[in-house]
C-alpha positions in Angstrom: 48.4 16.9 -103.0 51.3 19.1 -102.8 51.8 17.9 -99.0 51.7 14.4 -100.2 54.7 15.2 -103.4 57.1 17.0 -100.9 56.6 13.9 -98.7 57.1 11.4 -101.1 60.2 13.6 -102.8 62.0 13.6 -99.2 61.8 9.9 -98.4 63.0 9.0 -102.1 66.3 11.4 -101.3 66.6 10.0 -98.3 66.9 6.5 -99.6 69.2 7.5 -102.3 71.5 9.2 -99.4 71.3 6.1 -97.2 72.0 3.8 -100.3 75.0 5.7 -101.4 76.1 6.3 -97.8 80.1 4.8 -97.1 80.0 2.3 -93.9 82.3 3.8 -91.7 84.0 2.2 -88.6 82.5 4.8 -85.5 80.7 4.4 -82.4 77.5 4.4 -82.9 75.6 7.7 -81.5 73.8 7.7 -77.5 71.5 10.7 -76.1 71.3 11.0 -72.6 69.3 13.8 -70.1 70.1 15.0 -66.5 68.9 14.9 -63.0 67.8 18.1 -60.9 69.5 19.8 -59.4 73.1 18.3 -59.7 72.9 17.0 -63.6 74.0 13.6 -63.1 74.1 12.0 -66.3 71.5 9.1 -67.1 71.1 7.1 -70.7 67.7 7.8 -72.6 67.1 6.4 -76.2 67.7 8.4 -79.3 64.6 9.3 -80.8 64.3 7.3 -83.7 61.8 4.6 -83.1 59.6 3.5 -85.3 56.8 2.0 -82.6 53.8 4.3 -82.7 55.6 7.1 -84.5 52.0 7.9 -86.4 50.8 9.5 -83.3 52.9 12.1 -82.3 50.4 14.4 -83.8 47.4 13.8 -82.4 46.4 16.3 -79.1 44.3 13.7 -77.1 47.1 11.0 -77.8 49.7 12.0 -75.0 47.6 10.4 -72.0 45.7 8.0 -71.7 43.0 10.0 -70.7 43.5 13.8 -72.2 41.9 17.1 -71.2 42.7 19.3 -74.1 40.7 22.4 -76.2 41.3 20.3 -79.5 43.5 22.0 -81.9 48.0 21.1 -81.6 49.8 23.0 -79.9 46.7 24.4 -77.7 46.5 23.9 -73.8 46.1 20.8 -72.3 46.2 18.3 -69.1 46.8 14.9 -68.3 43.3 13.4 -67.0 45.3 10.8 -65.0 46.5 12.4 -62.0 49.3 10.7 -60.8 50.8 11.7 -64.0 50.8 15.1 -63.7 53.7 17.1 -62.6 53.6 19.5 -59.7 52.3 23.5 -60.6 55.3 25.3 -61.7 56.4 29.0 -60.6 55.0 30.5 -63.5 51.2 28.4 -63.6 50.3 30.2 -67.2 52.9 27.6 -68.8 51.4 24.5 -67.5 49.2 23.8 -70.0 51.8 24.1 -72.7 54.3 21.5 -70.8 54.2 19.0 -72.8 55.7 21.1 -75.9 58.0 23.1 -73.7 61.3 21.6 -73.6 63.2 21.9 -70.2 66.7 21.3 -69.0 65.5 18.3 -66.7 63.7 16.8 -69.9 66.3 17.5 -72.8 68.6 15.2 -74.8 72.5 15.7 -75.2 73.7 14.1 -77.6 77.2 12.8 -78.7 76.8 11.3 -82.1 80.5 11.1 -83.2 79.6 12.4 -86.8 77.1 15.3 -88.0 73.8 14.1 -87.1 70.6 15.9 -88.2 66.9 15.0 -88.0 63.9 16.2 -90.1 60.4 15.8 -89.3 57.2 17.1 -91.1 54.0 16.0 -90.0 50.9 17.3 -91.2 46.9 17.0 -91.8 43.7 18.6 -92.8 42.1 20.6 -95.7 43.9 23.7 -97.1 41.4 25.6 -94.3 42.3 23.4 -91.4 45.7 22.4 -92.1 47.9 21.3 -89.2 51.4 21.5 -90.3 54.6 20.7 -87.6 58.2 21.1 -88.0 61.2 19.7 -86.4 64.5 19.9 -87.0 67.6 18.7 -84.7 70.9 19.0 -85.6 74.2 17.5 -83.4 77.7 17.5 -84.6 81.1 17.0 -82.6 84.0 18.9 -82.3 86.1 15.8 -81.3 85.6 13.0 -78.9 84.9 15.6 -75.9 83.5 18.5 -76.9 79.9 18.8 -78.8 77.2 21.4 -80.2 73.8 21.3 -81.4 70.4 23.1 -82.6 66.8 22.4 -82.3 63.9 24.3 -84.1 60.1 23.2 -83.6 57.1 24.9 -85.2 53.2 23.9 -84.9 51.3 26.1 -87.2 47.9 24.7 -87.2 44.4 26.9 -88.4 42.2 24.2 -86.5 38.9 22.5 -87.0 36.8 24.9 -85.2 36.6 29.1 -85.6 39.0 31.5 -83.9 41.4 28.1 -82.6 44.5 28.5 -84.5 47.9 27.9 -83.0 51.5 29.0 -84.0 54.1 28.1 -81.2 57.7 28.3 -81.8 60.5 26.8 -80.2 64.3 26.9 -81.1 67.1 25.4 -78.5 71.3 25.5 -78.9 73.0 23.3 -76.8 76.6 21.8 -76.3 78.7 19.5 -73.8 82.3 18.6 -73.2 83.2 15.4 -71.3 86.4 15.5 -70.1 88.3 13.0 -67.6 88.0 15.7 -64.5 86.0 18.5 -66.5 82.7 18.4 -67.8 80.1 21.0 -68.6 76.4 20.9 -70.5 74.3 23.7 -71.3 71.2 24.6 -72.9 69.4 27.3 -74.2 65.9 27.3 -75.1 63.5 29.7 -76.6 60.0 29.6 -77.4 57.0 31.8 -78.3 53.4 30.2 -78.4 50.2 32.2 -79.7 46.9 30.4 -79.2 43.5 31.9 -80.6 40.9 31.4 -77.9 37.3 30.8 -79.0 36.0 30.1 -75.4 34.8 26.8 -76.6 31.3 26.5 -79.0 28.4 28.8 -77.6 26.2 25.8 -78.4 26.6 21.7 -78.1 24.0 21.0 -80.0 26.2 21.0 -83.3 28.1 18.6 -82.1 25.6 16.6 -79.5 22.5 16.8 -82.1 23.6 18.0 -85.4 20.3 17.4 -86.7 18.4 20.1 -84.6 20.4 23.0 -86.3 21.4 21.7 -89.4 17.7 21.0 -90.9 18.0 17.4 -90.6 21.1 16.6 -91.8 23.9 15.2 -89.6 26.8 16.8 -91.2 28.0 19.3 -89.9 30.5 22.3 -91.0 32.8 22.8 -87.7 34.0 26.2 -89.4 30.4 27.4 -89.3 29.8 26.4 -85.7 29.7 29.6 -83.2 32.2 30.4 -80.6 31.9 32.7 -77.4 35.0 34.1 -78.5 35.9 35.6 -81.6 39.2 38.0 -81.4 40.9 36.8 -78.3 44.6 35.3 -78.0 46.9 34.1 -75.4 50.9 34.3 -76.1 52.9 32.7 -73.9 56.7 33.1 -74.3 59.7 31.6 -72.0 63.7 31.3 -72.2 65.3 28.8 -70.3 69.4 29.3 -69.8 70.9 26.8 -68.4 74.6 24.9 -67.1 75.8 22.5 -65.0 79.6 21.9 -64.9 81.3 19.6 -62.5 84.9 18.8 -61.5 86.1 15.3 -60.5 88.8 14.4 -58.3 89.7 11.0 -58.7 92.2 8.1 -60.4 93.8 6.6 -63.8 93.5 2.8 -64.1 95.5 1.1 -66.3 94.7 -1.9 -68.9 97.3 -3.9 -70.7 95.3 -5.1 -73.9 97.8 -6.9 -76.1 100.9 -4.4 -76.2 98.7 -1.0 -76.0 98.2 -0.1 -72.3 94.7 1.7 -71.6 94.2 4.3 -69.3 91.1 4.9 -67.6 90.2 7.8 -65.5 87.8 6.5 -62.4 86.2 9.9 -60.6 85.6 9.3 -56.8 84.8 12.9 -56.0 83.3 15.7 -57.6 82.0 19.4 -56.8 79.5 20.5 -58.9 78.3 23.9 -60.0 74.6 24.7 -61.8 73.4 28.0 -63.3 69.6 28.3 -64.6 67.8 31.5 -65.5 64.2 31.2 -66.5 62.4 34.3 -68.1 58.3 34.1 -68.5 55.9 36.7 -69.9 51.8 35.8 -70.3 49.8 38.4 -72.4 46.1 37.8 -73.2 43.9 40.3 -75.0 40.3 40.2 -76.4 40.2 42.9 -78.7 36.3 42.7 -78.8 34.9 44.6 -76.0 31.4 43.1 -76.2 32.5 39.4 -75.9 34.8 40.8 -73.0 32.0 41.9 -71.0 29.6 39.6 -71.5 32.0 36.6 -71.6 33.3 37.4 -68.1 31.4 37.4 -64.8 33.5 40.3 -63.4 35.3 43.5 -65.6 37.4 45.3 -62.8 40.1 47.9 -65.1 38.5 48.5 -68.1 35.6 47.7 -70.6 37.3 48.6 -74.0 38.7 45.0 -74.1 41.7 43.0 -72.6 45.3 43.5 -73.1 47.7 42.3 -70.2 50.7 41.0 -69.2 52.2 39.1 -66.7 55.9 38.6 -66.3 58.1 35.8 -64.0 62.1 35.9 -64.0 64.3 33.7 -61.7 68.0 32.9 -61.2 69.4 30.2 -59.6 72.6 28.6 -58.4 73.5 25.2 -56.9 76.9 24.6 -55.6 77.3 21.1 -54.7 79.6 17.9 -53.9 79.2 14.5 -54.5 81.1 11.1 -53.7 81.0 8.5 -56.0 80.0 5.1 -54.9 81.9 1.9 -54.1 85.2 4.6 -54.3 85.2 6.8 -50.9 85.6 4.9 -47.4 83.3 7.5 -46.4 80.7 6.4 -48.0 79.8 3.2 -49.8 77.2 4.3 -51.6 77.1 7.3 -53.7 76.8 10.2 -51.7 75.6 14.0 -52.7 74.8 17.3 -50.7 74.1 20.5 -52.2 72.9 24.6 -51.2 70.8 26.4 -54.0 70.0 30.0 -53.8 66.9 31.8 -56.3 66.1 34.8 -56.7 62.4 35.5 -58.5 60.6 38.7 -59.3 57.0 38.8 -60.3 54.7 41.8 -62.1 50.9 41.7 -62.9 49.4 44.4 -65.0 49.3 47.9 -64.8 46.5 49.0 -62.2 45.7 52.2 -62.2 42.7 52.1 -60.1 42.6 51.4 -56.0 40.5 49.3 -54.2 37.2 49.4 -53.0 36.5 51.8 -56.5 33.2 52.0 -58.2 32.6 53.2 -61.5 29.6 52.8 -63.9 30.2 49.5 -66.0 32.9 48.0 -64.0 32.7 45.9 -61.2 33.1 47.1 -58.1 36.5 46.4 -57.0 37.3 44.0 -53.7 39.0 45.1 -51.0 42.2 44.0 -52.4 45.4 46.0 -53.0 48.0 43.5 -55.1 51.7 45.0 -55.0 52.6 45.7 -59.0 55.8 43.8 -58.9 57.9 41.4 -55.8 60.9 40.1 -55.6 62.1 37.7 -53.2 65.1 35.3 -51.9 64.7 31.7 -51.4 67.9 29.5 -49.8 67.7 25.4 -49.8 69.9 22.3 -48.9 69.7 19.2 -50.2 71.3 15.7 -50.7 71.1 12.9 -52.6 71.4 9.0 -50.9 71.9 6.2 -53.9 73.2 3.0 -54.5 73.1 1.9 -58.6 75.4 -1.3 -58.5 74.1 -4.9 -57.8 71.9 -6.7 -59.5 69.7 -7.6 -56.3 68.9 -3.9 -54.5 69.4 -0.7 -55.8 67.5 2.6 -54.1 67.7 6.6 -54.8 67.0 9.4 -51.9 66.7 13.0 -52.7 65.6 15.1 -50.2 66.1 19.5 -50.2 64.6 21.4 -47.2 63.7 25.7 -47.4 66.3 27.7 -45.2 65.1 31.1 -46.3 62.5 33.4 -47.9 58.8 32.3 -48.3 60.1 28.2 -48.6 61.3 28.3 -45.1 60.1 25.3 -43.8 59.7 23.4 -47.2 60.3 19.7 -47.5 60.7 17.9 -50.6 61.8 14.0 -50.4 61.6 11.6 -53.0 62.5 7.9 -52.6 62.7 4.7 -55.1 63.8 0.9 -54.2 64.1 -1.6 -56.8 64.7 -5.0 -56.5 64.9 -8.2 -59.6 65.0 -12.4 -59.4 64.3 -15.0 -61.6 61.1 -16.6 -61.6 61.3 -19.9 -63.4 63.0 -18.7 -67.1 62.0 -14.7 -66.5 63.4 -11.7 -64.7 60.8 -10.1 -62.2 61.4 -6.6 -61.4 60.1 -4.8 -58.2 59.9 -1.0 -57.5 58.7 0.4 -54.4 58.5 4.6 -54.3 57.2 7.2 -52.6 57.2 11.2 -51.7 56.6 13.5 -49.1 56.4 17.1 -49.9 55.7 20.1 -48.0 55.4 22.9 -50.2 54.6 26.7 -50.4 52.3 27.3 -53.0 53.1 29.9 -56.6 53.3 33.4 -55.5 50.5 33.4 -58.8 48.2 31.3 -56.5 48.3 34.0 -53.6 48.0 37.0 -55.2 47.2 38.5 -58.8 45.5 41.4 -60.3 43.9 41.2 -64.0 40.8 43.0 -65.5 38.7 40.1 -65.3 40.2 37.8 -62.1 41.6 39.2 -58.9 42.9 37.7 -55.5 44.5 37.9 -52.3 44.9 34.7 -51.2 46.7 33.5 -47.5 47.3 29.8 -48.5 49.2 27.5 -46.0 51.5 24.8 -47.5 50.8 22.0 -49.5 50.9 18.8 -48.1 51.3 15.4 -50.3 52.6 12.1 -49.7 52.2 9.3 -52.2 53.3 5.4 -51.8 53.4 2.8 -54.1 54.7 0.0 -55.8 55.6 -1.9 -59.3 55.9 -5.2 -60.4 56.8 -5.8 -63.9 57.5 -9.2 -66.0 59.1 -7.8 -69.6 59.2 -11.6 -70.6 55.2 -11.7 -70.2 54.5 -7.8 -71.2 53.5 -7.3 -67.9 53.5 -4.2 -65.4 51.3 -3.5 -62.9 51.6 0.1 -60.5 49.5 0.5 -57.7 49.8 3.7 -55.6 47.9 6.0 -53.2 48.3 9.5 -52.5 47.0 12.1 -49.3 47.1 15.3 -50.3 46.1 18.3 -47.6 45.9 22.2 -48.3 45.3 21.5 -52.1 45.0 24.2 -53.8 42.7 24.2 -57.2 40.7 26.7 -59.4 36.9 26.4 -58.0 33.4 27.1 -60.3 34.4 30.7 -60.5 37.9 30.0 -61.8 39.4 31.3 -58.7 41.8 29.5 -56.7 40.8 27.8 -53.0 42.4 25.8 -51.1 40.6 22.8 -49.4 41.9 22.3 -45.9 40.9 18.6 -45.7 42.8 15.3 -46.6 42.1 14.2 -50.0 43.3 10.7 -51.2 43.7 9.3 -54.7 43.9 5.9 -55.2 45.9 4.6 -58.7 45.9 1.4 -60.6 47.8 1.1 -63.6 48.0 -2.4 -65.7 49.9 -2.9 -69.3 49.7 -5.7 -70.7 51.0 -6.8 -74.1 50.4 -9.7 -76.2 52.3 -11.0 -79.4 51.6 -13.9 -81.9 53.4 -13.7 -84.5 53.3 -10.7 -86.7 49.9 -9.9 -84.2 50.6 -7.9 -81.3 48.0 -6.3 -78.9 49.3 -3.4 -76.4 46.8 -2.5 -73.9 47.0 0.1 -70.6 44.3 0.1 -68.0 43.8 2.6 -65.6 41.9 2.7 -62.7 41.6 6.2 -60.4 39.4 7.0 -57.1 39.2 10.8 -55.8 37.9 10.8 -52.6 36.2 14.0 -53.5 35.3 14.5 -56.9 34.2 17.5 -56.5 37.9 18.8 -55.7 39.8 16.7 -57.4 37.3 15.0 -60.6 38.9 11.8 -62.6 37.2 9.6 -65.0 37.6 6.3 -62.8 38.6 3.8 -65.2 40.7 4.8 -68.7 41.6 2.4 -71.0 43.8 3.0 -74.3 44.5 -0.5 -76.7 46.2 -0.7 -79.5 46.3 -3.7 -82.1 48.2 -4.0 -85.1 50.6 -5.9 -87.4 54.1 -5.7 -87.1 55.8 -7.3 -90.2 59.0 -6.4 -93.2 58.3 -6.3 -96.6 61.6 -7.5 -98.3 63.8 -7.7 -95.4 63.7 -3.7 -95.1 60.8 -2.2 -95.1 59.1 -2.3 -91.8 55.8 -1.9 -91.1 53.2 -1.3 -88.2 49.5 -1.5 -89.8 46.8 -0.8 -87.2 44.2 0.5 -85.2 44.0 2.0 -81.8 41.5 3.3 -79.4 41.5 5.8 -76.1 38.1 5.5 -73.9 37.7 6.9 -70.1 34.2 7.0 -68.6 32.0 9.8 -68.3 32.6 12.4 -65.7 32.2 16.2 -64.6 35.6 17.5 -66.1 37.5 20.4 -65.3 36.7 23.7 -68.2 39.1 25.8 -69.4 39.8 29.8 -68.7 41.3 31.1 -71.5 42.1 34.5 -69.6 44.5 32.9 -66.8 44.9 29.7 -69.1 43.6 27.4 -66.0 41.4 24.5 -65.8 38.7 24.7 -63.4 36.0 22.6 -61.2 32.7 22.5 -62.8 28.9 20.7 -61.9 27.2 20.6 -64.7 28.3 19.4 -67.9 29.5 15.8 -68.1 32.6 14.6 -71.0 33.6 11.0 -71.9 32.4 7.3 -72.7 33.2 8.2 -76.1 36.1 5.9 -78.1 38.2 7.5 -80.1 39.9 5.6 -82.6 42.5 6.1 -85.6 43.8 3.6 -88.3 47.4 3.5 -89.6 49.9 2.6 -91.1 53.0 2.9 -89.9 56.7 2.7 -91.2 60.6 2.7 -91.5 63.0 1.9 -94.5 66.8 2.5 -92.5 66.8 6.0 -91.5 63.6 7.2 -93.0 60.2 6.9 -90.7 56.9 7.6 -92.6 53.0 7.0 -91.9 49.5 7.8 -92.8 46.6 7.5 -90.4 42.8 8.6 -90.4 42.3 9.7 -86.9 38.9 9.5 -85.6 37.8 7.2 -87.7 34.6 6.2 -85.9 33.3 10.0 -85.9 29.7 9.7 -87.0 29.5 5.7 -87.3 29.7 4.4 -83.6 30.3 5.1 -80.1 27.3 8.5 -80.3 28.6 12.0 -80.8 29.8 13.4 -76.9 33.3 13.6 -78.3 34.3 16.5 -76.2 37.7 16.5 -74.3 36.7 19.6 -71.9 33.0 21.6 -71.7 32.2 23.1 -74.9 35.5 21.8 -76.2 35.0 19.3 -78.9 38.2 16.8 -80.3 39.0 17.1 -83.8 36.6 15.2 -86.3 37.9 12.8 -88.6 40.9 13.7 -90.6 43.9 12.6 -92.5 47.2 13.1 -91.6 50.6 12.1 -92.7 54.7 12.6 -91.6 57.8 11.7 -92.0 60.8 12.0 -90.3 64.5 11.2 -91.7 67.7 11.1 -89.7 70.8 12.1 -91.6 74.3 11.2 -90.7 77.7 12.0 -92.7 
C-alpha cells in the first residue's frame, strides 16, 4: 500500500504543477537519434506516449514471441528472427540489449526549456517486488548548445528462488548545432547483476502442481527448487562516444515583412567520429557442489567459479559527405568514409596447460588459448541516398575490411521506397535487402573458462536477406514479406558450444498488422509467420500472433484512457535453453515451450503530462490455456501479478 500512496502522491503534484504552470510562447521540444557510422541526424518521437505505456514492464512483452528466464532485467532473445540484431564483439552483452542503451539507439534531445522525466513502475508482493526507475533530465544552454542525464535502475527479487536482478544504467549527454559546427556525444554507463538459478530442477510444479503439492494446484514459486542456488553473472559496459562534423556551404536570405532571414544551407561536410567501448563479464558459483554437478565439464578448478572476461575497443571514422540536390557532383547525397579499431580481448587466468590431467577435473583438450589479443581492423565505406521526392526515395550503405582479421568483410545494406494514391489513401512500398560477409567474434573462435573451452577455425559468415513492404496507414494495414540465406552460421549446439554449420540455411518471414477501429473500439493485431529450413539449427515457433483490444476514450475532455486486454501466443516448439555461465542460448531436442496465451488486463492512462496505469498480467494463469507457461527449458514466465507506474514529464 505504500507503493500505491507514493504513486497516487506523485500524480496529484504533478497535476497541481501542470495546473499552475504559465503558457509560454517556445518551440515545442523534438528528440532525434543518429546513423552509424557518420551520425546523420534523423527525427524519432519524444517518449511520451500514452499507447500501450502499461507494458513496458513486462519481460515477455518486447517481441512478439519472447525467449526470456522470467524475472526484468534478466537475459533474453527475440523468438522472431528477422528481428534480431547481428552478435556483437562482446557476445556476453547480447542478451541484455534490449536494456543497454547505445549511441546508434539514443535520443538527443533539444527541448528549449528544462525538461525532466520520472518514471516508477513497479509490481509484486513485498518478497517478489519488481521495482524500476527512470529518470531523464534535458536542459539548454541556448538555442545551440544542450546537456542532459539519464539514470535507469531495475531492482527486482523475482517470482522464483535465487533470480533477482539489479542492473544499473546512468548516461550524460550534450549537442551543439551550429550553422557550420556541430558535435553530439554520449556517455553511458551500466552495471547489471543477475542471480542465476539454472532454471527449476523439476517441471512438474509448474506442468502438474498437483503431483508435488498433495493435491492442491497452488503452488508457492519461492518454494520451487533450482539447479542453482549461489551463482551470479555481472555484466558491466561504458560506451564513450562523439561525432562532430563541419559543413561548408551557403547563407540564403528571406525577406519576411521588413526582417530579412538568413538561412545557412550546408552542401559539404567532413565528419569526424570517436567511440570507445569497454566490456567486463564475471560469473561465479560460489557453491562448489552445484558447480560440479551442474556442469558436464570442470577444467581449472572444483572449489567453484569465479571469472572474468574483459573486451575494450577504440574507434575512429573520418569521413565526407555531399549533401544532396546542392553539389553538381552529385545529385543525390553522397558519403564515403575510412574507420580504424583497435580491440583487445582477455579470458581468465589459466594456470594449467593443455593436455593436463588431474583427479576431479576434466581432462583438458588439446587447446592452448592466448590469455589476452589485440588486434587492428581498417574499413572503407560509403553511403548512396536520395531523401527528396515524394515518388522514389532509396539509401545504400556499403563498408568493406582493408586490414586485420576483417580483410575481406562486406557489409551492404539497401532500402527503396516508393508511395501513390489509391483511390482516397496513400500506399507506401519498401523494398530492402543485405548482403553481408562477415568474420565471426573473436569470443566465437576462441575462449578459455573452467567449465567451456574452444578453439574454433570459423570461416566467414555469409547472409543475404530480400524483402519487401506494403503498407496502407488509412486501412491499418502493413504487410512484410522477406527471405533470408544464411551460410557458415555459427550457433551454440546441445553442448553449449559454438559450431558452425557449413550449409545454406533459409528463413522465410511473414509479418501482417492489421488494425481495426470503431468508435471508442479499437483491435491491433500482428501475425507472424516464420519457416527455418533447419530447425534443428535455427528453431522458430512458425506462427506468433500478439492482439490487443481495448477502449480508447476521455473522461471530461482530459483524462484519457486505454482500458484493455491483450494476448501473446506462438506455437509449440523445441526452443533454444539458456547457459548461465557464457550467458548463451543454445540448440536443444528435448523439451518442447509454447501454445500457451498469455494475457494481461489494463488500464491505461494520461491527464496532460502525467501517464499512469494498472494491469494484472497473466491473468489467465491457472483458469485457461493449461499450465506449459515456460518461455525457455526449465524457465517458467512470471505467474499472475499486479503491477502499477507512472511516469510524469516536467517542463519549466
Amino acid at each position: 500500500m505504500k507503493k500505491v500512496g507514493i504513486i497516487i502522491l506523485l500524480a496529484f503534484f504533478c497535476v497541481l504543477s501542470s495546473e499552475a504552470k504559465k503558457k509560454q510562447d517556445i518551440p515545442a521540444p523534438y528528440a532525434w537519434s543518429l546513423t552509424q557510422p557518420l551520425g546523420l541526424r534523423y527525427d524519432v518521437p519524444m517518449d511520451t506516449l500514452m499507447h500501450n505505456f502499461y507494458s513496458t514492464d513486462i519481460p515477455s512483452s518486447y517481441s512478439t514471441a519472447y525467449g526470456t528466464t522470467g524475472n526484468l532485467g534478466g537475459a533474453a532473445f527475440s523468438k522472431i528472427f528477422f528481428d534480431r540484431e547481428l552478435p556483437s564483439e562482446f557476445i556476453f552483452k547480447d542478451p541484455f540489449s534490449h536494456w543497454i542503451q547505445t549511441a546508434s539507439t539514443w535520443k538527443f534531445y533539444n527541448t528549449h526549456i528544462p525538461y525532466t522525466q520520472l518514471s516508477y513502475l513497479t509490481g509484486g508482493s513485498k518478497q517478489t517486488a519488481q521495482d524500476d526507475l527512470k529518470a531523464l533530465f534535458s536542459g539548454n544552454i541556448n538555442q545551440r548548445l544542450a546537456f542532459g542525464g539519464s539514470v535507469n535502475y531495475i531492482l527486482s527479487r523475482g517470482h522464483y528462488q535465487h533470480q533477482a536482478t539489479k542492473d544499473l544504467a546512468y548516461s550524460i549527454f550534450g549537442s551543439y548545432l551550429g550553422d557550420r559546427y556541430d558535435i553530439q556525444f554520449f556517455l553511458n554507463t551500466y552495471n547489471f547483476v543477475n542471480q542465476e538459478n539454472g532454471g527449476i530442477s523439476d517441471d512438474t510444479y509448474i506442468l502438474n502442481p498437483e503431483e508435488v503439492q498433495g493435491g492442491q494446484s497452488s503452488v508457492d514459486t519461492r518454494t520451487i527448487p533450482t539447479y542453482l542456488t549461489d551463482a551470479y553473472n555481472r555484466v558491466r559496459g561504458q560506451e564513450y562516444y562523439a561525432t562532430q562534423r563541419y559543413k561548408f556551404g551557403f547563407y540564403q536570405e528571406e525577406q519576411q515583412d521588413t526582417t530579412v532571414i538568413r538561412t545557412f544551407i550546408p552542401v559539404t561536410s567532413i565528419i569526424h567520429t570517436i567511440e570507445y567501448n569497454a566490456n567486463k563479464h564475471r560469473f561465479v558459483n560460489q557453491s562448489a557442489t552445484e558447480d560440479s554437478t551442474y556442469f558436464t565439464n570442470t577444467y581449472m578448478s572444483l572449489g567453484g567459479t569465479n571469472e572474468e572476461t574483459t573486451y575494450h575497443s577504440i574507434r575512429n571514422t573520418v569521413g565526407i559527405s555531399l549533401l544532396e540536390g546542392f553539389n553538381k557532383y552529385a545529385k543525390m547525397g553522397l558519403a564515403a568514409y575510412a574507420t580504424y579499431e583497435y580491440r583487445h580481448y582477455t579470458f581468465p587466468r589459466d594456470t594449467l596447460s593443455s593436455g593436463s590431467v588431474i583427479e576431479g577435473l576434466t581432462p583438458r583438450p588439446n587447446i592452448s588459448n592466448p590469455r589476452s589479443h589485440g588486434e587492428s581492423l581498417l574499413w572503407v565505406g560509403g553511403e548512396l541516398s536520395k531523401q527528396k521526392g515524394e515518388l522514389l526515395t532509396y539509401n545504400v550503405n556499403g563498408k568493406f575490411g582493408l586490414a586485420g582479421s576483417v580483410i575481406g568483410d562486406i557489409d551492404v545494406t539497401a532500402d527503396v521506397r516508393s508511395r501513390f494514391r489509391l483511390w482516397k489513401d496513400t500506399v507506401q512500398l519498401k523494398a530492402y535487402g543485405f548482403f553481408k560477409n562477415l568474420e565471426p567474434s573473436y569470443f566465437y573462435k576462441r575462449y578459455t573458462s573452467n567449465h567451456f573451452m574452444w578453439n574454433n577455425n570459423f570461416g566467414k559468415t555469409r547472409r543475404m536477406r530480400v524483402g519487401g513492404e506494403f503498407s496502407i496507414k488509412r486501412w491499418g494495414t502493413k504487410l512484410n514479406v522477406g527471405i533470408e540465406n544464411i551460410q557458415n552460421y555459427i550457433y551454440f549446439n546441445n553442448n553449449c558450444l559454438p559450431q558452425q554449420e557449413g550449409s545454406i540455411i533459409q528463413v522465410f518471414h511473414a509479418r501482417l498488422n492489421q488494425n481495426f477501429r470503431l468508435g471508442i473500439l479499437n483491435w491491433q493485431n500482428e501475425v507472424v509467420y516464420q519457416k527455418s529450413s533447419k530447425p534443428s539449427i535455427i528453431p522458430l515457433p512458425e506462427l506468433s500472433v500478439y492482439s490487443n483490444l481495448y477502449l480508447l476514450f476521455r473522461i471530461a475532455k482530459v483524462l484519457h484512457v486505454q482500458l484493455g486486454a491483450d494476448c501473446r501466443y506462438y506455437t509449440k516448439y523445441k526452443s533454444e535453453a539458456f547457459q548461465p555461465a557464457t550467458l548463451t542460448f543454445h540448440t536443444q531436442d528435448q523439451i518442447e515451450v509454447g501454445n500457451y496465451p498469455f494475457m494481461n488486463v489494463y488500464i491505461n492512462m494520461k491527464l496532460k503530462q502525467t501517464r499512469f496505469f494498472v494491469m494484472m498480467s497473466h491473468v489467465n494463469q491457472g483458469v485457461f490455456g493449461g499450465n506449459n507457461y515456460f518461455s525457455l527449458p526449465h524457465y517458467p514466465l512470471n505467474p499472475r501479478m499486479f503491477q502499477m507506474g507512472l511516469s510524469i514529464d516536467f517542463s519549466n
